[in-house]
N, C-alpha and C positions, 0 to 999 in steps of 0.2 A: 384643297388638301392642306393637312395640319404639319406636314411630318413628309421628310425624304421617303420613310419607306411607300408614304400613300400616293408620292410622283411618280417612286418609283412602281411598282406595280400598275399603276393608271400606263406608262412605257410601256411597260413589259406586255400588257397585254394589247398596247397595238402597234409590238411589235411581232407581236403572236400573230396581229390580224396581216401583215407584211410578209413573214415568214413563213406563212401556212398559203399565199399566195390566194387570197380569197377574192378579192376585186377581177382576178383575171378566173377566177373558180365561176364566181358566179356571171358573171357575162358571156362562158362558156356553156356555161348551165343556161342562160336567158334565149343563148342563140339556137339551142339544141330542142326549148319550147314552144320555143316560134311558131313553127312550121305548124309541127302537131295538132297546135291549139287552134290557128287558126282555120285549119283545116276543119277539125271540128268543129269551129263556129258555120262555116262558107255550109257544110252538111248542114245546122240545124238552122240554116236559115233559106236555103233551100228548100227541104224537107216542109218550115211552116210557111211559105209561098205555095208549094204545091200543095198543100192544105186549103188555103185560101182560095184560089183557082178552082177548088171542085164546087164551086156554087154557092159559098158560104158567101152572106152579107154582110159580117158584121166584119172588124178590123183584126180581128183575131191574128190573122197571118202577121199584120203589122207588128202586133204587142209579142207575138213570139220571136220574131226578127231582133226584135227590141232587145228582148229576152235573153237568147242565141248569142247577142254581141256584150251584153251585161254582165253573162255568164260565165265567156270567154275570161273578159277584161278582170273579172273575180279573180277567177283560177290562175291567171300569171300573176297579180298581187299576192295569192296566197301564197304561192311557191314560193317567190322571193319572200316573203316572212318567215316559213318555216326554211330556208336557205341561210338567212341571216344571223336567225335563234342559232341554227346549229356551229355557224361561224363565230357567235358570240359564245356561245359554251366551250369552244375549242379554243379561241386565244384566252378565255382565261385559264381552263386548264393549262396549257405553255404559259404562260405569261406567270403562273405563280409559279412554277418549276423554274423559271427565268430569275425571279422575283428572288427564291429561296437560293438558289447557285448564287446568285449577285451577292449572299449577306445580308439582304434585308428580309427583316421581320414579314414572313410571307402573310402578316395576316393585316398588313400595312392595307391588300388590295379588299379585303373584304369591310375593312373600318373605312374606305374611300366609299364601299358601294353602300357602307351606312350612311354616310353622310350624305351622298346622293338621294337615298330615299328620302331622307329628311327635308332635303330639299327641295324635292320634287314636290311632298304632300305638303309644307308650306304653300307655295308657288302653283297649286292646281286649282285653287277654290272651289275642291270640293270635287272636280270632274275627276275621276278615272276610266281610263282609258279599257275597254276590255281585254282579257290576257289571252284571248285568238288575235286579237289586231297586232297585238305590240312586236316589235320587230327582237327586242333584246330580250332576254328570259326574265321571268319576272324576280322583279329586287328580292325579294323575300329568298326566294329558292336561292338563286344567283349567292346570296350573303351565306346561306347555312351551307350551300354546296364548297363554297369558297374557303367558310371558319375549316371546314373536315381535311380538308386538302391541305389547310396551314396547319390543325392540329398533327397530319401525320409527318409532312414535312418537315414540324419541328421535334417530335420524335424520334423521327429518323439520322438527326445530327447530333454529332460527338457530342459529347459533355463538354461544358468548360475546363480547360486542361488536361483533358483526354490525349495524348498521342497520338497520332493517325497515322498511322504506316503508310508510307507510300507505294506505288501501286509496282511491282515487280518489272523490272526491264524485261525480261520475256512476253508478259501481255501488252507489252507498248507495240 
């Protein structure tokens, strides 16, 4: 980071990931696919056993067994990706609302996630990762979703020297 506003906001959004209670979201979410999946795997590997059993000679049962528990092991990594992307879009939405209430320049968070990019495609020689794997949304989108949020944010705030009435004792 260059600049308070880009610490702050890098904060703010994990305090977003604290406040939003996602650690205990998602291992509630892990524990509730558990079952499910595994149960689906125990069926389809069942299912290519008794496949195999009707006289077939070749290994087939085996490679679908194989298959059945690969398949499984997929679908709970997938989940937890698309779990994370979406906890990752949600503390930066709070985290620059966090960001802009604090004072700072809420576009502090999205000039952090430039510099990350930058960094990243430095430091990758060349590999990118594909944007079904990736756990965080990808920089690009993250950065323009982020600019739109700082640009109404900052719209939204008095002018310099502007008065701001305070808010009437009856609504308190």
């Amino acid at each position: 980071a260059e600049n308070e506003a880009e610490v702050a906001g890098v904060m703010a959004h994990e305090v977003a990931h604290v406040s939003q209670r996602h650690v205990l979201r998602a291992y509630e979410r892990a524990q509730k696919d558990q079952v499910p999946i595994m149960l689906a795997m125990l069926a389809a590997i069942a299912a290519a056993q008794a496949v195999g059993d009707s006289g077939g000679r070749d290994n087939s049962s085996g490679n679908a067994s194989m298959a059945a528990v690969a398949g499984a092991m997929a679908l709970m990594q997938q989940r937890q990706i698309d779990y994370t992307r979406s906890n990752e879009s949600e503390a930066d939405r709070i985290g620059i609302q966090t960001l802009a209430r604090a004072g700072y320049d809420p576009n502090g968070m999205a000039d952090f996630f430039e510099r990350m990019q930058r960094a990243s495609r430095s430091n990758s020689g060349g590999y990118q990762v594909l944007e079904y794997l990736r756990t965080h949304p990808v920089t690009t989108t993250r950065i323009s979703e982020t600019r739109q949020r700082a640009g109404r944010l900052l719209e939204s705030r008095p002018a310099a020297g502007t008065a701001v009435r305070a808010p009437s004792p009856l609504l308190l």
